[in-house]
N, C-alpha and C positions, 0 to 999 in steps of 0.2 A: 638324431631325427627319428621321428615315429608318426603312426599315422594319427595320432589324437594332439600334438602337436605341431604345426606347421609354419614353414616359414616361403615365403614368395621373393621373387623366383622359383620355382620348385624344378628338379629334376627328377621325371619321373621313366621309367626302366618297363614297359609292356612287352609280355610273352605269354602268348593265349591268352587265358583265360585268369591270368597271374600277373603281380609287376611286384618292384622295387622302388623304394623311393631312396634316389641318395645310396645305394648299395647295399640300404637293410631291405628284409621281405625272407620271401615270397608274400605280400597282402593278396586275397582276393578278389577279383574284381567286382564290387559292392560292399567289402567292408566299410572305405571311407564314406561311400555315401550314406550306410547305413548309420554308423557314429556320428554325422552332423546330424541325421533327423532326428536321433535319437539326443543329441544337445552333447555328445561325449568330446566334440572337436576343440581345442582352443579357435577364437576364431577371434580378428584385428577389430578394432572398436568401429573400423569403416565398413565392413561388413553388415548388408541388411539380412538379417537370417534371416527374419521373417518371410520376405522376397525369395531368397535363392530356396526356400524350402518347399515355398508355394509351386517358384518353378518345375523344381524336382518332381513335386509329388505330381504336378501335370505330365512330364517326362515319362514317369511311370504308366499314367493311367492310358496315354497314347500309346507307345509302344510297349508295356511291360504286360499288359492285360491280359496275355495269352500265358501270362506264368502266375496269373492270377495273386497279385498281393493285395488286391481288395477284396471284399466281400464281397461287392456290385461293382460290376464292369459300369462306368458312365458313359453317357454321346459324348461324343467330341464335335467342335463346330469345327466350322473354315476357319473361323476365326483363328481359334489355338493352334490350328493349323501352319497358318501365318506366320503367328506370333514363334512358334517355335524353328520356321525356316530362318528367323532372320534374326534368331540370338545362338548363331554358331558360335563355339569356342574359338579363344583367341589362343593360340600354341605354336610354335616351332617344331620342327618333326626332323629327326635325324634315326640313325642305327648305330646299335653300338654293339660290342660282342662282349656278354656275360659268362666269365666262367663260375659254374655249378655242378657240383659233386662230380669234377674228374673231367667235365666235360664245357667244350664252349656254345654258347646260345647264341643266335641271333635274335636281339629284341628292338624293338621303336623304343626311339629314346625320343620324349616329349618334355618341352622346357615352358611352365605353364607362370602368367604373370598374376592369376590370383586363383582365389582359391573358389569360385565361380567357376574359372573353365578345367579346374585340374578333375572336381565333382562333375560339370556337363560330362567331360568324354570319359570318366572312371564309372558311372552307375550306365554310361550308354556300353561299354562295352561288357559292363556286366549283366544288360540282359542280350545281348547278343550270345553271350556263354550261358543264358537261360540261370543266372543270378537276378535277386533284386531285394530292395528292402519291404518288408513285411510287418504290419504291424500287428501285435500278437491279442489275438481275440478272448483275453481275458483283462491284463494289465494295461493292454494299450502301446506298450511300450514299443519300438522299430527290431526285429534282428533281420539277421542276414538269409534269405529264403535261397536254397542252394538246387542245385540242379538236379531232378528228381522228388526232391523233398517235398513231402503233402504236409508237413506242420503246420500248423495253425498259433499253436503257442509258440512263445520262448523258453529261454533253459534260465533265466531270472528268479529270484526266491517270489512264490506268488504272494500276493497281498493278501497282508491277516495270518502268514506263514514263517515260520522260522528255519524252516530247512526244504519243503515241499517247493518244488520249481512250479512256475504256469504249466509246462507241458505232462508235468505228473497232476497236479492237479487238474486242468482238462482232459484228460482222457479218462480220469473218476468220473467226471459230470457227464463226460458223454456216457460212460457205460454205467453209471447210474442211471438218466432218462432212459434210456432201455429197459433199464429192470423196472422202472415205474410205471415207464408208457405204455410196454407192448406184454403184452400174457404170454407171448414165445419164451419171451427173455426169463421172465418168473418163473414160468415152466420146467427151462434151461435148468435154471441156476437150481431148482427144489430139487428135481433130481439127479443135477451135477453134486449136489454134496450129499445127497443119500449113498450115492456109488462109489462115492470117494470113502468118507466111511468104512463102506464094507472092505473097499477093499484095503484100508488102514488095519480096519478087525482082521483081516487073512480070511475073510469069507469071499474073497473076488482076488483071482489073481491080476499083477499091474499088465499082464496084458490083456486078461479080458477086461481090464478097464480100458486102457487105452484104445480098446475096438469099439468098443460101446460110447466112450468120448468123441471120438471121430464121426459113428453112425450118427449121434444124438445131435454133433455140429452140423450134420448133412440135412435131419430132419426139419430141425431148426429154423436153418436155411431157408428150407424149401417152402415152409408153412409161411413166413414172414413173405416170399415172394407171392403165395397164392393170397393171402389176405390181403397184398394191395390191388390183385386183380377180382375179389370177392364182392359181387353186388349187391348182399345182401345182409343183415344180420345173421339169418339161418345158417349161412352158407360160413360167414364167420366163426361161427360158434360150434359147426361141425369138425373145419379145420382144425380148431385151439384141441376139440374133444380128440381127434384123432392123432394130434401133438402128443398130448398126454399118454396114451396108448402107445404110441411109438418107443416114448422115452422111455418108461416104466416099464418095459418088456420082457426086461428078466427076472 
């Protein structure tokens, strides 16, 4: 038994933030749900995906919103309000004791009749542990958004790519439009590699680089925040000048 194949009845094994199906695991809690949206589940011909997915991704956007797996939070009515008080999961709840490296657990031992309610209560307790599924803002595709994590992509080979993941290739694009967008950045970057240089040539020692890379990130920094508070072109164009000056100091 595995979580990309499933059979109903299920016995399913919760402890925190973690379960077992059937005595395998530790899974996640939001892997499963994440592997149906994502289309990785086997799922029974009587199964409406389309439906339970819709659900789900309502599920999310009501309570998951504050772990943000959209890009746009949306209203919610009374309506879905409703609708989602009075499609609770159907399950039996018992406890059972797990032993795990040396030691015995107490976990909820839930026996779920499809695979509708084993998904309701597995992505609801994963965003109570502040998991949730995420869909990755380059491919599209679902992965699992984990607690603390700000990704935005996934770790998938990205499209048009043969080894380069979504998350390596967006974090190019982002600090790409930087270097395109803002003059800080261009700034940055001409004379992040002048200094690197010298001191590759042995005319700058690696710690007065590394003093001079720290101050020129402080700079940087700082001029990028006054430019959004700058009311003026004048005022803009003084800052970028006094960038330059800063960077090129030595």
């Amino acid at each position: 038994m595995n979580i990309f194949n499933l059979t109903f009845p299920l016995t399913v094994d919760f402890s925190g933030g973690k379960y077992w199906i059937n005595g395998e695991g530790p899974y996640l809690c939001g892997e499963a749900s994440t592997a149906f949206l994502a289309g990785e589940i086997r799922c029974e011909s009587t199964v409406d995906t389309s439906q339970l997915m819709q659900e789900l991704e309502t599920v999310l956007k009501i309570f998951g919103s504050h772990l943000s797996p959209y890009s746009e939070e949306q209203e919610t009515t009374d309506d879905v309000y409703q609708q989602l008080k009075q499609s609770a999961a159907a399950c039996s709840v018992n406890y059972a004791f797990l032993p795990l490296q040396g030691s015995i657990v107490l976990a909820e031992r839930y026996t779920f009749p499809t695979l509708r309610d084993f998904l309701y209560v597995e992505l609801g307790r994963a965003i109570l542990h502040g998991n949730a599924p995420r869909q990755c803002r380059l491919c599209g595709g679902w992965f699992l958004h984990k607690q603390g994590d700000r990704a935005i992509y996934c770790e998938r080979t990205a499209p048009g790519q043969t080894e380069k993941t979504c998350r390596e290739m967006g974090a190019r694009m982002v600090f790409e439009k930087k270097l395109q967008d803002e003059d800080t950045w261009k700034l940055y970057k001409r004379a992040y590699k002048k200094y690197y240089a010298r001191c590759m040539k042995g005319n700058m020692s690696e710690d007065e680089f590394k003093a001079w890379g720290e101050q020129a990130a402080a700079d940087r920094d700082a001029a990028i925040e006054q430019l959004k508070a700058a009311a003026d072109a004048a005022l803009s164009a003084s800052i970028i000048q006094q960038l330059k000056e800063n960077l090129n100091r030595l």
